[in-house]
C-alpha positions as CSV (number, residue, x, y, z in Angstrom):
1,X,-31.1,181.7,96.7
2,X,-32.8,184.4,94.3
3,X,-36.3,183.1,96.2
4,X,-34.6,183.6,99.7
5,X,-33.5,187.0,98.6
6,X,-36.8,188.2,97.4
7,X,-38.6,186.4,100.5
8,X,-36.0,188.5,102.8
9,X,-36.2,191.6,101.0
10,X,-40.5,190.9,101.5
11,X,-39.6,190.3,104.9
12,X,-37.9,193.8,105.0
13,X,-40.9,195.5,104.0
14,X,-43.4,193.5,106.0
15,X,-41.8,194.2,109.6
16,X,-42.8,198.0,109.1
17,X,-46.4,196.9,108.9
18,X,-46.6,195.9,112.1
19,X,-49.2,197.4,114.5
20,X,-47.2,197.5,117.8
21,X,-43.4,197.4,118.2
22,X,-41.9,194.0,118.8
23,X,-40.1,192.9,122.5
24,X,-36.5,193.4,122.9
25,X,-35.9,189.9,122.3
26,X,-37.8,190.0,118.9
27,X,-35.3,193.0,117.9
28,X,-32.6,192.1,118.8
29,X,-33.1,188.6,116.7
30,X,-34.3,190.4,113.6
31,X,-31.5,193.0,113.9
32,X,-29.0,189.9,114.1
33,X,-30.2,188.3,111.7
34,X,-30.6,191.4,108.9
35,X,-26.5,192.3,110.0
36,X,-25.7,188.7,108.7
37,X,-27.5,188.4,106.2
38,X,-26.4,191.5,104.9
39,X,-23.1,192.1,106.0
40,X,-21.4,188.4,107.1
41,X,-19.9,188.1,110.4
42,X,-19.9,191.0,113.1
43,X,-16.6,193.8,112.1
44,X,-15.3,195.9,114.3
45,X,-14.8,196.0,118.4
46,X,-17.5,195.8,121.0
47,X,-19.3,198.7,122.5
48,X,-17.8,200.1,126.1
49,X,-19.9,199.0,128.7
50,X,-22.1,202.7,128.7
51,X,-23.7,201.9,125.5
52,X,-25.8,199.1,126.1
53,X,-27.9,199.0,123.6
54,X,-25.0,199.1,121.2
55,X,-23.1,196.2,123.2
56,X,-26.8,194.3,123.3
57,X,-27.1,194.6,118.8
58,X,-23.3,193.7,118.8
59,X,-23.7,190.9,120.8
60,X,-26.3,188.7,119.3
61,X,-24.9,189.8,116.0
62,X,-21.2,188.3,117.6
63,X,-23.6,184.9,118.3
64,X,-24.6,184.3,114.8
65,X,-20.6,184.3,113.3
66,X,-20.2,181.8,110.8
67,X,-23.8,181.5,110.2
68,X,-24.4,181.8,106.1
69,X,-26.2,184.2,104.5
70,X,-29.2,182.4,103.3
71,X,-29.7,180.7,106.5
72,X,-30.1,184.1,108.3
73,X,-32.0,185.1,105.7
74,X,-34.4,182.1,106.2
75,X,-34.5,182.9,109.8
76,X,-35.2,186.5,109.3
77,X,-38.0,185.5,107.0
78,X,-39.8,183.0,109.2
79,X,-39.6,185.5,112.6
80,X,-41.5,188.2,110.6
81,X,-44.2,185.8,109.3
82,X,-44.6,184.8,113.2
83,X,-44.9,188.1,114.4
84,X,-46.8,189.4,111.5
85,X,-49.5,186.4,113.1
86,X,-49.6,187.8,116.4
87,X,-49.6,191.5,115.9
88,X,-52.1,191.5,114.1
């Protein structure tokens, strides 16, 4: 675990190296996947319909519920190192 962690908190730092800003898609996946491995499960209610970019971050948070830590972690890790390939 101590190796995920560091590789995650690498991870972290490497995603704000990137030369151009990453597809929705992409975001949405690494904001996901930093929330659960952060936080745990998605808290709180959903967004109203009008704030759809808060519904959108809530949502594929809400799809990752029961996942652990570590293994969003590991995710987290190994979508940086791809996009670190091709943005670069």
């Amino acid at each position: 675990m101590a190796d995920t962690k560091a590789a995650f908190e690498q991870a972290q730092k490497d995603v704000k190296t990137l030369t151009k800003r990453p597809g929705n898609e992409d975001m949405l996946f690494l904001y996901a996947h930093f929330k659960q491995a952060a936080e745990g499960d998605v808290k709180g209610s959903r967004p109203g319909m009008l704030d759809m970019v808060g519904r959108a971050k809530y949502d594929a948070w809400a799809k990752l519920k029961g996942t652990k830590a570590d293994d969003a972690m590991k995710k987290y890790v190994d979508k940086v190192a791809t996009l670190l390939k091709s943005h670069k």
